[in-house]
C-alpha positions as CSV (number, residue, x, y, z in Angstrom):
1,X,1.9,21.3,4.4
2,X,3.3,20.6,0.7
3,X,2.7,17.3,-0.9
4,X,5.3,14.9,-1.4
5,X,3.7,12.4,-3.2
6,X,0.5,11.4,-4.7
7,X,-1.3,8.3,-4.0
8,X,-3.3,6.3,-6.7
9,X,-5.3,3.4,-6.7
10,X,-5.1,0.6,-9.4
11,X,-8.2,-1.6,-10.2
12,X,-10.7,-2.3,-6.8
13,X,-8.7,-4.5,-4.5
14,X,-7.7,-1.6,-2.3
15,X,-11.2,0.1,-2.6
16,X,-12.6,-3.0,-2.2
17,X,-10.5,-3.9,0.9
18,X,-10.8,-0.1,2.2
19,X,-14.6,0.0,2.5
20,X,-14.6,-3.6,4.6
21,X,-12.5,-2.0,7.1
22,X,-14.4,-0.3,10.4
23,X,-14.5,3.0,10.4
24,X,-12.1,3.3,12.8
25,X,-9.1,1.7,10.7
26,X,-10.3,3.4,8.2
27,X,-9.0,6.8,10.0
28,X,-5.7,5.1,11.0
29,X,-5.3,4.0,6.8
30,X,-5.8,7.8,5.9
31,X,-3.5,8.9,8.7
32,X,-0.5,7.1,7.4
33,X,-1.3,8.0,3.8
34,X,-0.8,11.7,5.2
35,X,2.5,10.6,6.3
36,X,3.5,9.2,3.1
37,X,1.9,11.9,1.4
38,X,3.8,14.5,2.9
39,X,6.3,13.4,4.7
40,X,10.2,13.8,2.6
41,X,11.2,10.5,4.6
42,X,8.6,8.1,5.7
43,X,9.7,5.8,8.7
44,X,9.8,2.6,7.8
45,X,7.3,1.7,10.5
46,X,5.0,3.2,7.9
47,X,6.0,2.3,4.6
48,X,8.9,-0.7,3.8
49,X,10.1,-2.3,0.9
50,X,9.6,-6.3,0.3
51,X,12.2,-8.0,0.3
52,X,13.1,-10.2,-3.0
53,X,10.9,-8.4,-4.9
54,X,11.5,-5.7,-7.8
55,X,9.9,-2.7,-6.3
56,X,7.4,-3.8,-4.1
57,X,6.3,-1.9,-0.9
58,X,4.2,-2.2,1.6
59,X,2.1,0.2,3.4
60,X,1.6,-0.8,7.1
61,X,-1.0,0.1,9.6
62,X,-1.6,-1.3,13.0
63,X,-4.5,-0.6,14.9
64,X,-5.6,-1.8,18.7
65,X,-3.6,-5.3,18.3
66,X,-4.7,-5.5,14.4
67,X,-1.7,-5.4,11.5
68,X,-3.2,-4.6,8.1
69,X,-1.0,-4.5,4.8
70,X,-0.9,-2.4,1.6
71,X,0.9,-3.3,-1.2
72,X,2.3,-0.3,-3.4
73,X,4.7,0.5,-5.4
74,X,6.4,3.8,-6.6
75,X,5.5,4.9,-10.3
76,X,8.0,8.7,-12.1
77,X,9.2,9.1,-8.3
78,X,6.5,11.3,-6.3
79,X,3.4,8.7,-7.3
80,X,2.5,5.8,-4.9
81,X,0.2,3.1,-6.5
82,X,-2.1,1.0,-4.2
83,X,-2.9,-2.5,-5.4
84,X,-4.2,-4.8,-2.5
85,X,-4.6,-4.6,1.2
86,X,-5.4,-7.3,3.4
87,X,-5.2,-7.8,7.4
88,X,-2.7,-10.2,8.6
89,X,-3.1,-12.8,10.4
90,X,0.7,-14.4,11.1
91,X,4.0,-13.8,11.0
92,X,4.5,-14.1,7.6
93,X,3.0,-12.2,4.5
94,X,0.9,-14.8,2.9
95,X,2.6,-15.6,-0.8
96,X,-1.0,-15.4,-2.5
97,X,-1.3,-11.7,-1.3
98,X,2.4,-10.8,-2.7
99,X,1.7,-12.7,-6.1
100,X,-1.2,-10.7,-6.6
101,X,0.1,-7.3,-5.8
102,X,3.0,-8.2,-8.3
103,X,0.3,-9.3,-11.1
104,X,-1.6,-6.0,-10.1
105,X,1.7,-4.0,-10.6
106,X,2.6,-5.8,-14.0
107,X,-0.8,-4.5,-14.9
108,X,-0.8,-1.3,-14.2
109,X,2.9,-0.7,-16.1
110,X,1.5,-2.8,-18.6
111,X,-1.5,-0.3,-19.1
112,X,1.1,2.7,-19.0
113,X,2.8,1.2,-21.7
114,X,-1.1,1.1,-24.5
């Protein structure tokens, strides 16, 4: 199977939020990161882009009747970098998750840039 794309993580929230998960969800997070990994075009079940924002997508996993979030965002094409993950809860993405994956992404470009 050839890779696609190659996923990154930038600073701990992912990690952080990755190794709170059961064990279980943790599968189902490494199962669609093989689909975005390798597949050309990934459903958008798996992976859509926020609206109103300037290149901000998120990663989505549901497990049993759970909906969990990554926030990413594509970096030279074929690299996918993973800011923050959380599990939601309602309807709507809380703003205070979205404002931190856009301060995480301003970081990492910003980092690129030293």
């Amino acid at each position: 199977m050839e890779t696609q794309r190659k996923i990154i993580f930038h600073g701990d929230h992912f990690t952080d939020f990755y190794l709170g998960q059961p064990e279980k969800v943790q599968e189902k997070i490494e199962f669609v990161f093989k689909v975005i990994r390798t597949v050309q075009n990934v459903p958008k079940k798996f992976l859509n882009h926020l609206t109103g924002t300037d290149g901000l997508y998120e990663i989505r996993i549901e497990f049993e009747s759970n909906i969990y979030r990554i926030f990413c965002c594509f970096d030279e094409g074929k690299l996918v970098v993973l800011f923050n993950g959380f599990q939601k809860k309602t309807q709507k993405t809380p703003r205070k998750q979205i404002d931190l994956a856009l301060r995480l992404k301003d970081d990492y470009f910003n980092s690129k840039k030293k």
